[in-house]
C-alpha positions as a Markdown table, in Angstrom:
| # | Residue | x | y | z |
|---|---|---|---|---|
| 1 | Unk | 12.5 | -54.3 | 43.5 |
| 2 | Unk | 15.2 | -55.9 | 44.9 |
| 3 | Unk | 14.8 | -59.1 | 46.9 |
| 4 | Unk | 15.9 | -60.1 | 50.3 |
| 5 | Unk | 14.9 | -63.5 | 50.4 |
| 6 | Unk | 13.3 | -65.8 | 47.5 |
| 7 | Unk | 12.5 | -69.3 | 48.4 |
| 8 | Unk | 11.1 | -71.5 | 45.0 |
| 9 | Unk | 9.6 | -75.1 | 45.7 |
| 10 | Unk | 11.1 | -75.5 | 49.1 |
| 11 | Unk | 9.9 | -78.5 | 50.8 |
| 12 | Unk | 11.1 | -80.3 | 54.1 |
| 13 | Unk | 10.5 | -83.5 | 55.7 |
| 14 | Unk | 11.4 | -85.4 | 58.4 |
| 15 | Unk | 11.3 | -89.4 | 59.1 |
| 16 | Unk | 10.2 | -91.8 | 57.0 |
| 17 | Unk | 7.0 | -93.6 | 55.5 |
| 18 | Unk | 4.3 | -93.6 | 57.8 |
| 19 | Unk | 6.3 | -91.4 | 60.6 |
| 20 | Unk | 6.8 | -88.7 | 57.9 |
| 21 | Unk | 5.9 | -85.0 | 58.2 |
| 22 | Unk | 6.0 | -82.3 | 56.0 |
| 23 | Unk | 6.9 | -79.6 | 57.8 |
| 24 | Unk | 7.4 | -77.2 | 54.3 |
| 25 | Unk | 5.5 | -78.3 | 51.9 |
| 26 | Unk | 6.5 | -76.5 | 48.4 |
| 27 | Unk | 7.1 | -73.0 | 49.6 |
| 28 | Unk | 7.2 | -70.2 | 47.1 |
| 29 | Unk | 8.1 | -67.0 | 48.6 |
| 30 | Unk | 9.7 | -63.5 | 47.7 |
| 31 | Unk | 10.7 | -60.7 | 50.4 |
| 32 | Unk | 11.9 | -57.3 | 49.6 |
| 33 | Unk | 15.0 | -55.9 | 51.2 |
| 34 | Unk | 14.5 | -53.6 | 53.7 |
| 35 | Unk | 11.4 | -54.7 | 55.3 |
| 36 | Unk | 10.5 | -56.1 | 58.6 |
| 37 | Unk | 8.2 | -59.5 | 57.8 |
| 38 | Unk | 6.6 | -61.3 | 60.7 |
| 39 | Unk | 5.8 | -65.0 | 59.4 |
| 40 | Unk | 2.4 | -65.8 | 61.5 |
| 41 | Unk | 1.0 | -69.2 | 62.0 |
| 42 | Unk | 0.6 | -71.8 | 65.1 |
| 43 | Unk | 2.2 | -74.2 | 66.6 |
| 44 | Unk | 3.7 | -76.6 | 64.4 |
| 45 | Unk | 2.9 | -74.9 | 61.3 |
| 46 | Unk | 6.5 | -74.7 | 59.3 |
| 47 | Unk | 7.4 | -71.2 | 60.5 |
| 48 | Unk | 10.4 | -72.0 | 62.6 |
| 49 | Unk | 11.5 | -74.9 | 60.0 |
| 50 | Unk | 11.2 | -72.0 | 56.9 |
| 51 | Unk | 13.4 | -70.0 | 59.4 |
| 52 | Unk | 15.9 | -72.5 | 59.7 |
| 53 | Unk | 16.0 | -73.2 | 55.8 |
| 54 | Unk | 16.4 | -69.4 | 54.9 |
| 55 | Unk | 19.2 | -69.1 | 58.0 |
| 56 | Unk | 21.3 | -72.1 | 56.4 |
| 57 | Unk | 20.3 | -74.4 | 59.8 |
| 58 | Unk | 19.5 | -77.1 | 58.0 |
| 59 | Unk | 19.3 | -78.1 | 54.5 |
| 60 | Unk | 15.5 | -78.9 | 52.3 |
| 61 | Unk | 14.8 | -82.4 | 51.5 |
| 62 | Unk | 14.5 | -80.4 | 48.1 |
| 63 | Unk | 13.7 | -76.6 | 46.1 |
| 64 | Unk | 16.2 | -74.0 | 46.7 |
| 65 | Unk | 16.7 | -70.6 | 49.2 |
| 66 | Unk | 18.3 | -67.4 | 47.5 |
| 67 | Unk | 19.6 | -64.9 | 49.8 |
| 68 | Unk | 20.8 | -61.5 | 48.4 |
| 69 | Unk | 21.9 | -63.6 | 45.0 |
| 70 | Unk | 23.6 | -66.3 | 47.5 |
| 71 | Unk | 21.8 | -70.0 | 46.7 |
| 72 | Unk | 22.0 | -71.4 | 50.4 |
| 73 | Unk | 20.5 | -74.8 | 49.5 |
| 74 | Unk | 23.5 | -75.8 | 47.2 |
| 75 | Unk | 26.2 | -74.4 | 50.1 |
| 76 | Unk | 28.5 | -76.6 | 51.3 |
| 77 | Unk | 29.1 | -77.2 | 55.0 |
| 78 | Unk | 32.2 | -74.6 | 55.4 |
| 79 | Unk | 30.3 | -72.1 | 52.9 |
| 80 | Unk | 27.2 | -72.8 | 55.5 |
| 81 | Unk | 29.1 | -71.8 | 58.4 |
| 82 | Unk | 30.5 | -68.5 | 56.5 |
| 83 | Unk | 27.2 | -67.6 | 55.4 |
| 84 | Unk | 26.1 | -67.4 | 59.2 |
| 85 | Unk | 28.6 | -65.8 | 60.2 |
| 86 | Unk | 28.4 | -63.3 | 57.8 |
| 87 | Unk | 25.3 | -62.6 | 56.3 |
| 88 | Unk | 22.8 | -63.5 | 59.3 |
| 89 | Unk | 22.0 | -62.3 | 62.8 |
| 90 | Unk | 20.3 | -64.7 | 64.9 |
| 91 | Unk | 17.7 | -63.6 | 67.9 |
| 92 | Unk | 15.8 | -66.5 | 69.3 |
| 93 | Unk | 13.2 | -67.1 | 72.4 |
| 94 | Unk | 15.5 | -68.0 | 75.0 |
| 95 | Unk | 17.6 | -65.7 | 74.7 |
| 96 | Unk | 21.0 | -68.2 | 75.1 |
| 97 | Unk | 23.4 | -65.6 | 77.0 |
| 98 | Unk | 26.3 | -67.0 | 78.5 |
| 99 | Unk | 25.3 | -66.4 | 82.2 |
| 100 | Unk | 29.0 | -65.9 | 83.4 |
| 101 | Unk | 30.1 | -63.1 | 81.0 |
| 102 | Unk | 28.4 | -59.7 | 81.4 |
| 103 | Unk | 26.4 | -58.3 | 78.4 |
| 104 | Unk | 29.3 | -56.3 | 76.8 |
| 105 | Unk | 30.9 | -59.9 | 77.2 |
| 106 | Unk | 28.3 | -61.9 | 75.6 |
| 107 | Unk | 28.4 | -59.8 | 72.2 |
| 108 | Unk | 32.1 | -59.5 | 72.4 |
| 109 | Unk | 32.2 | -63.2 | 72.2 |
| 110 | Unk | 30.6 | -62.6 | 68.3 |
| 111 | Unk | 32.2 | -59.2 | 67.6 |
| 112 | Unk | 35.9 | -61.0 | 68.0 |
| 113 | Unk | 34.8 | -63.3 | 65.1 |
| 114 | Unk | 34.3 | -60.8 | 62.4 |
| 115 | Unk | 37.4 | -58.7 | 61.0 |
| 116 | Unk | 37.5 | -54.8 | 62.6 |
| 117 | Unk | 37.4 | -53.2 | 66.0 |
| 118 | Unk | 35.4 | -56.1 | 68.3 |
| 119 | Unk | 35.4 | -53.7 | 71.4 |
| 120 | Unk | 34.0 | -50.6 | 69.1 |
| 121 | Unk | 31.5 | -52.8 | 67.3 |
| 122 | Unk | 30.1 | -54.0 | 71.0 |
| 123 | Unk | 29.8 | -50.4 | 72.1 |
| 124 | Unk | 28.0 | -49.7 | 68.9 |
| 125 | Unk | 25.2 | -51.9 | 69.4 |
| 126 | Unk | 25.1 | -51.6 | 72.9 |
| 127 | Unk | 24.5 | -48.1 | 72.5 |
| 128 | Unk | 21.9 | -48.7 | 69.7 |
| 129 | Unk | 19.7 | -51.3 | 72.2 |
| 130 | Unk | 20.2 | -48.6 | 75.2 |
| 131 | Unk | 22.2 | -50.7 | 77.3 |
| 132 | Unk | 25.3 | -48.4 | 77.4 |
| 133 | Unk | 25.1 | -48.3 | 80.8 |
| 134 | Unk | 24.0 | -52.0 | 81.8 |
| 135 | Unk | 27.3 | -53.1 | 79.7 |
| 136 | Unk | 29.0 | -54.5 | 82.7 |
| 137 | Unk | 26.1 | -56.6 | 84.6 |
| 138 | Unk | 25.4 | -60.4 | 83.7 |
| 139 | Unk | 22.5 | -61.3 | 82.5 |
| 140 | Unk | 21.1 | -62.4 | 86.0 |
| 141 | Unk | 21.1 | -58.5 | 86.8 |
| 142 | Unk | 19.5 | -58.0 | 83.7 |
| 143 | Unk | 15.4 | -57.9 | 83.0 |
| 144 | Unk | 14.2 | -60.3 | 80.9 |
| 145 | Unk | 14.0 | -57.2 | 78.3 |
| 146 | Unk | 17.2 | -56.3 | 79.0 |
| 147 | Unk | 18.3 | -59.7 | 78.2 |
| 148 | Unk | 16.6 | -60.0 | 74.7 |
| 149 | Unk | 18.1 | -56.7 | 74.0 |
| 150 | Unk | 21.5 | -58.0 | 74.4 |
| 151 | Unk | 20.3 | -61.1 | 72.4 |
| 152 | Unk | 19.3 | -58.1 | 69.7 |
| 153 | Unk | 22.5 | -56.7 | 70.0 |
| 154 | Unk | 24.4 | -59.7 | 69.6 |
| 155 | Unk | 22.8 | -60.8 | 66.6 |
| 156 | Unk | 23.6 | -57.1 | 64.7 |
| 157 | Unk | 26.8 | -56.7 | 66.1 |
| 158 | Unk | 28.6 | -58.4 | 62.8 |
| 159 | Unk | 26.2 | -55.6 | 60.6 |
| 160 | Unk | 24.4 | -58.4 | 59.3 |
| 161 | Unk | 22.0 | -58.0 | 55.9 |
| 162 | Unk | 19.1 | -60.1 | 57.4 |
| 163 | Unk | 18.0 | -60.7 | 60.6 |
| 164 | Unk | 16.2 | -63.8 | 61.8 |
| 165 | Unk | 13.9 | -63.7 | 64.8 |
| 166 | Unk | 12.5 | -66.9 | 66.2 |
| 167 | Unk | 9.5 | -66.0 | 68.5 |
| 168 | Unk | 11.9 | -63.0 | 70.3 |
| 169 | Unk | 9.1 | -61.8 | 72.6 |
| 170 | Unk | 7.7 | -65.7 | 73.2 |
| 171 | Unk | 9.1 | -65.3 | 76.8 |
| 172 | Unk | 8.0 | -61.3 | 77.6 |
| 173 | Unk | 5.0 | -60.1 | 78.9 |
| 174 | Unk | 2.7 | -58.4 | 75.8 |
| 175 | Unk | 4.2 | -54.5 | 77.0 |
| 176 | Unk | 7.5 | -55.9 | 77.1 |
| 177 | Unk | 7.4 | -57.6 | 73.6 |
| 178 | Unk | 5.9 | -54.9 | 71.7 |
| 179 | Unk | 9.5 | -52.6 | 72.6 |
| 180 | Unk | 11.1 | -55.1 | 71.5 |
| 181 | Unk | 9.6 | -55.2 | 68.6 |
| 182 | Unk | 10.0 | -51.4 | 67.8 |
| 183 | Unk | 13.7 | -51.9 | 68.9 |
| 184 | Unk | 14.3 | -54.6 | 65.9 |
| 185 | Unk | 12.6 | -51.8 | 63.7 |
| 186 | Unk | 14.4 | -49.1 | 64.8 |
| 187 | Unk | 18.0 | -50.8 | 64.4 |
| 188 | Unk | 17.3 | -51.8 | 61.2 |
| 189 | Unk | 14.9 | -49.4 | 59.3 |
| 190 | Unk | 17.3 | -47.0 | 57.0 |
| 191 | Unk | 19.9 | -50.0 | 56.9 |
| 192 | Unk | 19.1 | -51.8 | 53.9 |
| 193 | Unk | 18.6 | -54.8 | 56.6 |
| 194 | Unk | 15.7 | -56.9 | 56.1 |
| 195 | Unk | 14.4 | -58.7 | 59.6 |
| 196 | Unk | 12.3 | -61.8 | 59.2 |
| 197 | Unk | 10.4 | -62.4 | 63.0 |
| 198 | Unk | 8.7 | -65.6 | 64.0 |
| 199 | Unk | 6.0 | -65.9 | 65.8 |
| 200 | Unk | 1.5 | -66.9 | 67.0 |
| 201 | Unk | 0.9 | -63.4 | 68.2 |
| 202 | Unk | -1.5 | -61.8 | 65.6 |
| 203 | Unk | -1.1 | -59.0 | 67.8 |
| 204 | Unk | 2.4 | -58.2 | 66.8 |
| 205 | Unk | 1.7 | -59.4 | 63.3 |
| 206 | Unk | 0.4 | -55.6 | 63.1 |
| 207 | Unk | 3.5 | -54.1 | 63.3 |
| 208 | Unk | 5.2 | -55.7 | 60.6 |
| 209 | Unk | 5.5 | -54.1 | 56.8 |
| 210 | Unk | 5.0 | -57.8 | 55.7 |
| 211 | Unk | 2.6 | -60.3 | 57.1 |
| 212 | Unk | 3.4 | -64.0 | 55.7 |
| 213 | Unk | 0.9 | -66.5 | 56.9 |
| 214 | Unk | 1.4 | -70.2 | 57.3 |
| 215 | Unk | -0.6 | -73.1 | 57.9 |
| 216 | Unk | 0.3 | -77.1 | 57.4 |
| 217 | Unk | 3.7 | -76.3 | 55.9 |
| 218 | Unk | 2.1 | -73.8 | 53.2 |
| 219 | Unk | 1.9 | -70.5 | 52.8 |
| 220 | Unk | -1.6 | -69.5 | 52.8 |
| 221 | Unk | -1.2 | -65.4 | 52.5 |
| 222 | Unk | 0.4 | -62.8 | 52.3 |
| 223 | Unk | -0.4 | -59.3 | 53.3 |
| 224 | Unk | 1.4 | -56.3 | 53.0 |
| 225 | Unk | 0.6 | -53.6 | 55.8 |
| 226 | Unk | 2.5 | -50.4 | 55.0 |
| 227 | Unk | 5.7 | -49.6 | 53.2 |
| 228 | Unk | 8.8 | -50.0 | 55.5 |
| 229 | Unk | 8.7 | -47.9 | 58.8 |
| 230 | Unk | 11.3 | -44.7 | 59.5 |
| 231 | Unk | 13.0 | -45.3 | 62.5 |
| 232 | Unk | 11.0 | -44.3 | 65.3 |
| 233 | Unk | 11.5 | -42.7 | 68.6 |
| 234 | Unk | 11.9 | -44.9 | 71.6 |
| 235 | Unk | 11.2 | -44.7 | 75.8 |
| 236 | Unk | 13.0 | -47.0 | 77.8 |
């Protein structure tokens, strides 16, 4: 079995003597490649924090993050950076398009970072999130779906190996979310891309091949649901 992800002892905390909190609290995990892994658990529970660590966004008060052979605790700044940039696609709540550009715009600004064909890449994933033809409206014209699509396609736009997903349907209705959902599935299943998906809904924690539970900084299961999904078909 190869592994995606393998955290060992990871532990973070913020402040100082009596203000301090644990937010990750010894953390011992291992994730397959190729699965999609939803990380349940409420409010103020670590998940977002564990996100962060495995995404290089900030660095453990101590244990260490492998990802795909690449120790991300020991990076250094620059190597930090890199390892964003190359190895990680980021989807998050808010969606954070640039409400000026259009949507074709918005991913462009990510595909002209990475080496190759920025205006091929774009139409790639634009074609993949079915927003071919919404390409040219800014996100203002755009449904909130249709937004957190282009988020989607952002984030796999530099044909990333792991995908990190911090509450991506927090700000959809249930209907809404659950597309999503099946449109992170769908873009990654077959790809040898693992997607790692934050979030309080045990609703959507069905869908996921992996279900990681934590409470109080620790992991206190983990359930495996099905072996990894075949791409799927979709109605927009």
């Amino acid at each position: 079995m190869t592994l995606a992800v393998r955290t060992t002892d990871l532990t973070k905390t913020y402040g100082e003597g009596e203000t301090e909190v644990r937010a990750l609290d010894g953390v011992n995990l291992e994730i397959p490649k190729g699965e999609f892994v939803v990380i349940l658990g409420p409010s103020g529970a670590g998940k977002t924090t564990l996100l962060n660590q495995i995404g290089a966004l900030e660095e453990p008060t101590s244990g260490t993050t492998d990802v795909d052979g690449v120790i991300v605790s020991s990076l250094n700044e620059k190597e930090r950076t890199e390892y964003r940039l190359r190895t990680v696609g980021f989807v998050f709540q808010f969606f954070n398009l640039v409400p000026t550009l259009t949507a074709r715009e918005n991913i462009g600004l990510i595909a002209e970072l990475i080496d190759g064909d920025a205006e091929a890449r774009t139409d790639t994933v634009l074609a993949q999130v079915g927003l071919t033809d919404r390409g040219d409206h800014f996100p203002g014209q755009l449904s909130g779906g249709e937004q957190q699509r282009v988020s989607i396609a952002r984030g796999l736009v530099k044909n990333p190996s792991l995908v990190l997903c911090d509450e991506p349907t927090g700000s959809l209705d249930i209907e809404t979310g659950i597309q999503i959902l099946e449109l992170l599935r769908t873009v990654t299943a077959g790809r040898d891309r693992s997607v790692l998906t934050v979030t309080h809904n045990a609703i959507i924690a069905q869908m996921a091949d992996r279900v990681i539970r934590v409470r109080d900084g620790v992991v206190v299961d983990m359930q495996e649901n099905r072996s990894p999904a075949e791409p799927s078909e979709l109605t927009w």
